[in-house]
N, C-alpha and C positions, 0 to 999 in steps of 0.2 A: 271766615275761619279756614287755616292752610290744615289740609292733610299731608300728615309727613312719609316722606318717601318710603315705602317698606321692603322695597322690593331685592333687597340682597338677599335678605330674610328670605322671600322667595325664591330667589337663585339658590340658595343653601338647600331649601326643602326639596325643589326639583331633581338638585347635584345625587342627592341622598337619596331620593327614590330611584334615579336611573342606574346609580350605582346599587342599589339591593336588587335591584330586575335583573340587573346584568351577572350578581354574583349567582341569584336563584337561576337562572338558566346554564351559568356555565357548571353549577351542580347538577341540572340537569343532563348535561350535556357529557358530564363526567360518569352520570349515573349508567346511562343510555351507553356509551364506551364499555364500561365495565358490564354491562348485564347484555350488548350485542356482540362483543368482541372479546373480554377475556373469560366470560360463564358462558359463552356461547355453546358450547358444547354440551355442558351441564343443564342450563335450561331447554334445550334441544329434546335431551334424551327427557325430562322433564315431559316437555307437552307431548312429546311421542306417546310416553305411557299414560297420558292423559287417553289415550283411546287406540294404542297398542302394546305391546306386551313381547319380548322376546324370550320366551321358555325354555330353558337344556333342558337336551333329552339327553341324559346319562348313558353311554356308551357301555355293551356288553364288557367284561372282562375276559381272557382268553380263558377257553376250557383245558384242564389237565386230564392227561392220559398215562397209561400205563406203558413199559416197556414194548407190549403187547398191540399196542392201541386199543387198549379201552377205556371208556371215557369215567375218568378218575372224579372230576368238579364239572359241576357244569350251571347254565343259570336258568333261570324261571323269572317270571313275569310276577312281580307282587305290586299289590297300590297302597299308594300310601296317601296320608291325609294332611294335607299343608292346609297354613292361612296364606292371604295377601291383605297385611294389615293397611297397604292404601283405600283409601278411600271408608274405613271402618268407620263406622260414625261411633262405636263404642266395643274397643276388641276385649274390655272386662266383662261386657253382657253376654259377646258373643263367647267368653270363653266359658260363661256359665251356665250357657244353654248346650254348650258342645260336650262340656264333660258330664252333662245327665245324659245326652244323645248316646254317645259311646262310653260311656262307662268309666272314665279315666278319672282318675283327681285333679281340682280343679287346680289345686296348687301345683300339682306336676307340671302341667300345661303353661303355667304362668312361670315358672322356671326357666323353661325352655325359652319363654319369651323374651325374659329379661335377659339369657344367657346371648342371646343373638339380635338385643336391641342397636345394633352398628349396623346391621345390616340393612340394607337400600327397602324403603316397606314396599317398595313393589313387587318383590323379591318373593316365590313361597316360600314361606318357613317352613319345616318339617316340624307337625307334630308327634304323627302317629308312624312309624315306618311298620310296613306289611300288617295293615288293619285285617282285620277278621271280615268276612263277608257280612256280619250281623251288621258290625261297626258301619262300613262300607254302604250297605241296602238302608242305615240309620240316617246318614248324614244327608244322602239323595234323596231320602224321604223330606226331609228338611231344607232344600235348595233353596225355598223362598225367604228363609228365615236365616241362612246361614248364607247368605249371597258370597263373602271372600273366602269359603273354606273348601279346598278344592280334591279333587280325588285325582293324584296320578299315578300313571301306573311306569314302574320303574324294574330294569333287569337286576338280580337279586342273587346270590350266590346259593346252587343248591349242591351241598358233601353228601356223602354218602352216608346211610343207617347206622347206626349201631356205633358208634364213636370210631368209625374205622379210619387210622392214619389220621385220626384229629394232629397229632403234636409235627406230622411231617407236614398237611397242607397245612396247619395254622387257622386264622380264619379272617375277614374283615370288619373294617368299620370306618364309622366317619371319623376323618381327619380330625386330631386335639388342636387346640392353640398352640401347642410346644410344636408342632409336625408343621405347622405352615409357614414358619420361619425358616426353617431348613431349607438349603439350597436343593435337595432331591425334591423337593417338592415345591419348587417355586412354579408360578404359575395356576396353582388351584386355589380355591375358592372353600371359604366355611362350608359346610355339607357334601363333600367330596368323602365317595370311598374309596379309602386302601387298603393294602395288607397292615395286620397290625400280630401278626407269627406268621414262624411257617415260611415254607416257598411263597404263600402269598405276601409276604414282608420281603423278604430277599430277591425276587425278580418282579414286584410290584412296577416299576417301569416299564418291562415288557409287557406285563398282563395289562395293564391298563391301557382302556382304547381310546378315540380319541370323542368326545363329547357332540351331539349334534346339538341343532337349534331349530326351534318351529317360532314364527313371529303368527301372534292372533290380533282381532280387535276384538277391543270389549268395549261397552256401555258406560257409565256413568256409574251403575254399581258394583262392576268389575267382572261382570258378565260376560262369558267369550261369544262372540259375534258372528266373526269370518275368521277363519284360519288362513293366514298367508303364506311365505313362502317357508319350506320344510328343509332342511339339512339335514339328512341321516347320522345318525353317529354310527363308526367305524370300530370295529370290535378288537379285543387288543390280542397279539400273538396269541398262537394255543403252542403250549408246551408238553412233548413225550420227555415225562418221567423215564429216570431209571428205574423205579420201582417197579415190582411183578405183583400185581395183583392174590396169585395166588399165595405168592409166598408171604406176604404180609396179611393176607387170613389167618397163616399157617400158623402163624407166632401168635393174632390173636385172639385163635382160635383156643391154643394151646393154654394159656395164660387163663382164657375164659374157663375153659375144659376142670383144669385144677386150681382154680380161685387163689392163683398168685397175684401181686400185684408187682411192676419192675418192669425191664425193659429187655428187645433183643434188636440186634443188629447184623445184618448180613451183604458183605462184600463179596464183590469178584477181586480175589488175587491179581488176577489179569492187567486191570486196570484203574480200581478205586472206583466203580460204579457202585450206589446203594442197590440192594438189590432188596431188601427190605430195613424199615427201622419204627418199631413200635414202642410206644413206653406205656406202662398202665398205671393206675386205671386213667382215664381218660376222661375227656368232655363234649361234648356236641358242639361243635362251629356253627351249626346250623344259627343257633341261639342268638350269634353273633351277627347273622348274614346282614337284616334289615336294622339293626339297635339291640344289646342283650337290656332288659328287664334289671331294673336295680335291684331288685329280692333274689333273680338268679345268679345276678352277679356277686352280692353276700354271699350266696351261698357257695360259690363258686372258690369264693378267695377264702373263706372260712370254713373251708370242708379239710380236716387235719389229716385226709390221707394226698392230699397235695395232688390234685385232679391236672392243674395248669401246669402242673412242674414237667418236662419235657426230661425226663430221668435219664433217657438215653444219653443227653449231650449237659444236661446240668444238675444229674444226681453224683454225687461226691462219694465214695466209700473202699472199703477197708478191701483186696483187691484177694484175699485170701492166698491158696495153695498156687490159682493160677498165675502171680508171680516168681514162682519155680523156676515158670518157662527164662523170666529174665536173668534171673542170677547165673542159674546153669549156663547159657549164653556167654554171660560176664565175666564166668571165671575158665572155660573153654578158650575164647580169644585172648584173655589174657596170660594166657599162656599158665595156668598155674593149674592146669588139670588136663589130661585128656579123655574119650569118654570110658576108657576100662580103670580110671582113678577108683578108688574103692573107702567108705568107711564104713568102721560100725557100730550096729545102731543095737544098744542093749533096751532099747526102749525109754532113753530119755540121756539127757548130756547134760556135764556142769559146766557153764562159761562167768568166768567172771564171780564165780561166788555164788551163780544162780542156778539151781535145776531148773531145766527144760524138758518138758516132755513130748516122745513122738507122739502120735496121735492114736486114735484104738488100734490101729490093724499093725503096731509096733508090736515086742520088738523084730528088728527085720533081719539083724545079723551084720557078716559084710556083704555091699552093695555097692552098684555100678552104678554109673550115673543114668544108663537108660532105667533098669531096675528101681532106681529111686524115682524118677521122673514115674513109672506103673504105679507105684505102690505109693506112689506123694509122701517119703519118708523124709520126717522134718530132722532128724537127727544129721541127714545126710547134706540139707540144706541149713544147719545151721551153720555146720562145717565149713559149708566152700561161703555162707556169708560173712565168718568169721575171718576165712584169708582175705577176701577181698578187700571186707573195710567197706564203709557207708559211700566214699565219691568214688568209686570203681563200679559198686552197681548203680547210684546215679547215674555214670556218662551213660552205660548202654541200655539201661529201662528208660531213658530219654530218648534215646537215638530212636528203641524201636516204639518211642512215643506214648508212652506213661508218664503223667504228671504234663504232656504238653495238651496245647490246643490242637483240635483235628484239620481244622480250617475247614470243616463241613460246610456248604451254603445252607446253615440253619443260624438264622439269628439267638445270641445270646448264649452262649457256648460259655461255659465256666472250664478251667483249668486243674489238674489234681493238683497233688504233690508227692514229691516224689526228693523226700528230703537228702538233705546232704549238710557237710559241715559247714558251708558257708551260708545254707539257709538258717540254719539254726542259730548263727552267731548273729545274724542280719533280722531273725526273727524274735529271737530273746536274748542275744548277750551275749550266751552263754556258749561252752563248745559243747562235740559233740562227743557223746562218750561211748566208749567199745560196746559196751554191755547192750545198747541202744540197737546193734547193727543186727542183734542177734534176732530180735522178732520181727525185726523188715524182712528180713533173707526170707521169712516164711510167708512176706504178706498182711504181715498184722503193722503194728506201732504205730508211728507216722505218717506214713506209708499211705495214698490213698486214692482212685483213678475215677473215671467215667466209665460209662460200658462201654462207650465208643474208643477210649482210646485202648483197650482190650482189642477192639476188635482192629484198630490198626495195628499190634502188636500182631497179633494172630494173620493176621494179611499179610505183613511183611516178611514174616518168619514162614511164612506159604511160600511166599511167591521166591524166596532165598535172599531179601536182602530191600526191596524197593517200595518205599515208602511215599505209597501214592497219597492224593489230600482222597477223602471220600467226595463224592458230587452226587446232584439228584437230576439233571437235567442231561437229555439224550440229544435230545432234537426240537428246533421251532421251526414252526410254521407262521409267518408274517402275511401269509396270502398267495403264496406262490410255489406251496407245497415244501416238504418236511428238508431244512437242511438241519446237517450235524452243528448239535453246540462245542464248543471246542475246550475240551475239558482241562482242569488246569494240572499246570507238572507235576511231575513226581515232586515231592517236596526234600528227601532226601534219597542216598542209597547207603544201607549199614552194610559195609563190608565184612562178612564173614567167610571162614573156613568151610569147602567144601565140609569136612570132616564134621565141623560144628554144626551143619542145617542136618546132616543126615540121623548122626545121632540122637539128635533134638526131636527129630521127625520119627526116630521109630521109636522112641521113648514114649512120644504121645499117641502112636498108632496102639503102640503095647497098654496102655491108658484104657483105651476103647474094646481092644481086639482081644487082650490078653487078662491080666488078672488083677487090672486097673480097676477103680472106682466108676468110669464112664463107661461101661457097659449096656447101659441105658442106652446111647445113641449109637449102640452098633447098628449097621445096614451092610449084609452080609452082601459080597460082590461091590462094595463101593470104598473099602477102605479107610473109613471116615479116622482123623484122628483128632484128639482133645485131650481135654484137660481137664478135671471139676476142683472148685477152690471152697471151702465152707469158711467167710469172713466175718469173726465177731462182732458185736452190737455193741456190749458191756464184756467188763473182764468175767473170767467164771465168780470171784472174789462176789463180782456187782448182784453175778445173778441169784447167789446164794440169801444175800441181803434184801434184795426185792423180788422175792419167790412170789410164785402166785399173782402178780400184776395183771400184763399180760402180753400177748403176743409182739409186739414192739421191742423187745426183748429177745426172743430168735434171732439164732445167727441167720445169714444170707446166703442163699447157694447160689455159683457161679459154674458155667460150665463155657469153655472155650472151643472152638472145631475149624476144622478145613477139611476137603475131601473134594476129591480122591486124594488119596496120602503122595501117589504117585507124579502127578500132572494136577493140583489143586486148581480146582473152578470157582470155591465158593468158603469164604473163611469168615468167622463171627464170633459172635457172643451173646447168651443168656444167662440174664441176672433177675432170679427168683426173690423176691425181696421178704426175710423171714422166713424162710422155707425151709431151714435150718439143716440143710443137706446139700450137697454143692450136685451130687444127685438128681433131687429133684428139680432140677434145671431140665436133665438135660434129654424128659421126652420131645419139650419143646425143641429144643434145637435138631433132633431128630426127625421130628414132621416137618421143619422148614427144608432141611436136606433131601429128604424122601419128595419131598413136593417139589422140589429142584429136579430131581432126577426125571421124575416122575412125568414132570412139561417136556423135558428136553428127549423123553424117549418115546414121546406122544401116549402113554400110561393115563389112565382117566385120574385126575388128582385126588389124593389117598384124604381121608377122611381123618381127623385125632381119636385114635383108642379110646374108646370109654375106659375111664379110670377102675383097675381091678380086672378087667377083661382079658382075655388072653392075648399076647402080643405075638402078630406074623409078622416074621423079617422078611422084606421084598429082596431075590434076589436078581440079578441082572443077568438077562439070558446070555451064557457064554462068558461073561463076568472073569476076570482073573482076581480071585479072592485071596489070593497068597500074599505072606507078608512084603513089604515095601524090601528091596534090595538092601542089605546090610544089619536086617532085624534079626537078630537072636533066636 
């Protein structure tokens, strides 16, 4: 019997085994490439943290100071409570045993979890920022049970008591997803704090220092072992404010004292330094330092007296009497008045078909234009708003920066208005009609500013003409001791007539000194001069209809200043919000004056008059208290 040859059959089966050997190993060989040479890196840091760990230590932020040098922000040590979800054998148990530990809800925890599920699990997460020592002495109590949940301790921003200067430092927080796309912020990481208001938004580069690192080993259950090597983190510049500490007590003090709510701001003429800027009521940044609390945050964004609104730089309102100052200005350079121009005022004027009325202290008779600027008679401003016409007082209530931006280094600055007839047309269509011009010229209608750009008005018309930006930063410190920051340009210069600042200047001296409404902030021997504006809310038409509501409703009192009248050092504005007397503005703006002086002549700083109490005017020994040259 022949057996038949089978052996191709063979060769075939052979061919086909040493070719699948060959193709399995060059997949392996493919595999071993890609996971030695192009993941090389990745599984590297991999088995690294398999039994070490590289930790940031978060880098202090620089501390703020006052003009003075004293320490305005400063930080503290708080700990906080991370997981490191590697190695978790179950991070839903462990979040159920951690939120009975400390107290937190279980679904908040698991939030946060999902909300930072990209992040590396070796990585702490942040659950708890600045735990409570209960929390803190809970979780330790639990080490053996809670093996990845870790306790660090982190520098933490500490503001000052009592909401003070909340809306000028701002405050922190961790970086959003919108923030880490941004080119200012390239290079940080999920869990990074910045400024998010405030100087600590706007120099948040500078303050921010630079991050250390500590490498540890840990265990198998993620237990620190040996600490290896340490890098320090580098703390970041300290910045001197222009701000004066006492002065900005003064304002909110003052504010506090007579339970206004609104904003004051005070410049050097000199140079556009703040010298204080307050807005009320206010909030605690504290809140913010380590995480604010989602219930305080509710309440924060739904609290209807507008706690977070920063009034100074983005309250919008109706600019009152103290628009006087502009018009008078506007129709002086324009040649269509000079300051013995004269009209009069029977106590009320018809334009256009319409009665206008002056204000109580009407009728005034004939009147000078300083006279009118004491007495704020509106008959005699309706007058010169009437020659002018609405774009004659646009160009110069802009010039001296009504209706513009201040370019203050505070983020989020809104704009007035400060109409004319091409806004009007551009805004509704429509043009703009005579009759319109006649309530701007006093401050009302359209018409509508910030209290900062009040107080660049008021600074410019100090200083005769130079429209500096305002800034809050004096000097940094990088480590090498305090140099000067270099503050930015004048932004304009409004050329006016000697003839035009003087007048203008004892008009407003006469305001204070004479038989003006601003009486309030006289300071005998210091020459102060101002302005007070009382700004409607509703027409009087409104208020009669919705009598009895409530206080939302009141007009707003303003009051404007510089002083000395002669040599001005210090020019501003307080806005009483509802205070329904431009008045009662201006004890405030008087105590921040008095407390200017008051530093500057080594005077122990003046305390705010209890309301009702008898008021002593400080005067300055040897003081020349007479009026300013060319006053009446």
């Amino acid at each position: 019997m022949i057996i038949p040859d089978d052996r191709s059959g063979l060769s075939f089966r052979l061919g086909a085994l040493q070719y699948t050997i060959a193709v399995i190993f060059a997949a392996l060989a493919v595999c071993f490439w890609y996971v030695q040479v192009l993941e090389h890196e990745r599984f590297k840091e991999m088995a690294a943290n398999n039994h070490q760990r590289t930790l940031a230590l978060r880098a202090p932020r620089g501390m703020l100071f006052d003009r003075t040098g004293r320490v305005m922000v400063e930080n503290r040590e708080a700990r906080n409570i991370s997981l490191v979800r590697e190695n978790a054998t179950s991070v839903e148990q462990s979040m159920d045993l951690l939120s009975s530990v400390i107290n937190v809800p279980r679904q908040d925890l698991l939030d946060i979890l999902d909300h930072n599920r990209r992040l590396p699990s070796y990585r702490p997460l942040l659950l708890v920022p600045d735990a409570s020592s209960e929390q803190i002495f809970s979780v330790r109590a639990r080490n053996l049970e809670l093996p990845h949940v870790l306790v660090e301790e982190v520098p933490t921003r500490r503001y000052p008591a009592d909401e003070f200067a909340a809306h000028l430092f701002g405050y922190v927080g961790e970086i959003t997803d919108q923030q880490l796309v941004r080119d200012e912020f390239k290079g940080l990481t999920s869990g990074a704090i910045v400024g998010q208001a405030g100087v600590e938004q706007t120099y948040n580069k500078l303050l921010m220092g630079q991050d250390g690192s500590r490498n540890v080993v840990v265990n198998s259950l993620g237990r620190e072992i040996v600490e290896g090597d340490r890098h320090e983190p580098l703390m970041g510049n300290r910045l001197e404010l222009t701000i004066d500490y006492d002065i900005q007590k003064a304002a909110k003090d003052g504010f506090d004292a007579l339970g206004y709510n609104g904003a004051a701001v005070m410049l050097d003429p000199r140079n556009g330094e703040v010298l204080s800027l307050v807005s009320r009521p206010a909030f605690d940044p504290n809140l913010f330092a380590a995480g604010i609390d989602r219930r305080e945050w509710a309440r924060l964004t739904t609290d209807k007296l507008r706690p977070l609104q920063n009034r100074a730089i983005q309250g919008r309102y109706s600019p009152g009497s103290t628009f006087k100052i502009a018009v008078a200005i506007a129709a002086l350079e324009e040649g269509l008045i000079t300051p013995s121009f004269r009209a009069f005022c029977p106590g009320g004027a018809t334009f256009y078909g319409r009665y206008f009325k002056c204000h109580a202290g009407g009728p005034h008779g004939s009147i000078d234009l300083r006279h009118a600027i004491e007495k704020s008679c509106n008959v005699y401003f309706y007058t010169l708003g009437n020659m002018l016409g609405i774009d004659r007082m646009h160009k110069w209530a802009s010039a001296l920066g009504l209706g513009e931006e201040s370019g203050i280094d505070l983020p989020h600055e809104i704009q007035g208005i400060m109409p004319s007839s091409a806004w009007k047309k551009a805004k509704t269509g429509e043009k703009w009609y005579a009759g319109e011009t006649i309530s701007v010229a006093i401050g009302q209608g359209q018409v509508s500013v910030t209290p900062i750009s009040l107080a660049i008005m008021m600074m410019t018309i100090a200083n005769g003409g130079t429209r500096y930006t305002p800034h809050l930063v004096k000097a940094v410190d990088q480590g090498n001791g305090w140099v000067p920051y270099a503050a930015p340009p004048p932004k304009s210069v409004v050329k006016m007539k000697q003839s035009t600042i003087d007048a203008v200047h004892e008009g407003l001296w006469m305001v204070v000194n004479g038989a003006g409404t601003g009486g309030k902030m006289r300071l005998d021997g210091y020459d102060v001069g101002g302005k007070t504006g009382t700004a409607q809310v509703i027409s009087n038409q409104g208020k009669l209809r919705a009598r009895g509501t409530d206080r939302d409703l009141r007009d707003h009192g303003w009051v404007v200043f510089f002083a000395p009248a002669k040599h001005p050092e210090v020019a501003g504005v307080v806005f009483a919000e509802h205070s329904e007397h431009g008045s009662s503005a201006a004890p405030i703006a008087r105590h921040m004056i008095n407390t200017y002086f008051a530093k500057k002549e080594g005077r122990p700083v003046p305390q705010f008059p209890v309301p009702g109490a008898p008021t002593t005017l400080v005067a300055q020994q040897g003081a020349d208290a007479t009026r300013p040259s060319g006053t009446p």
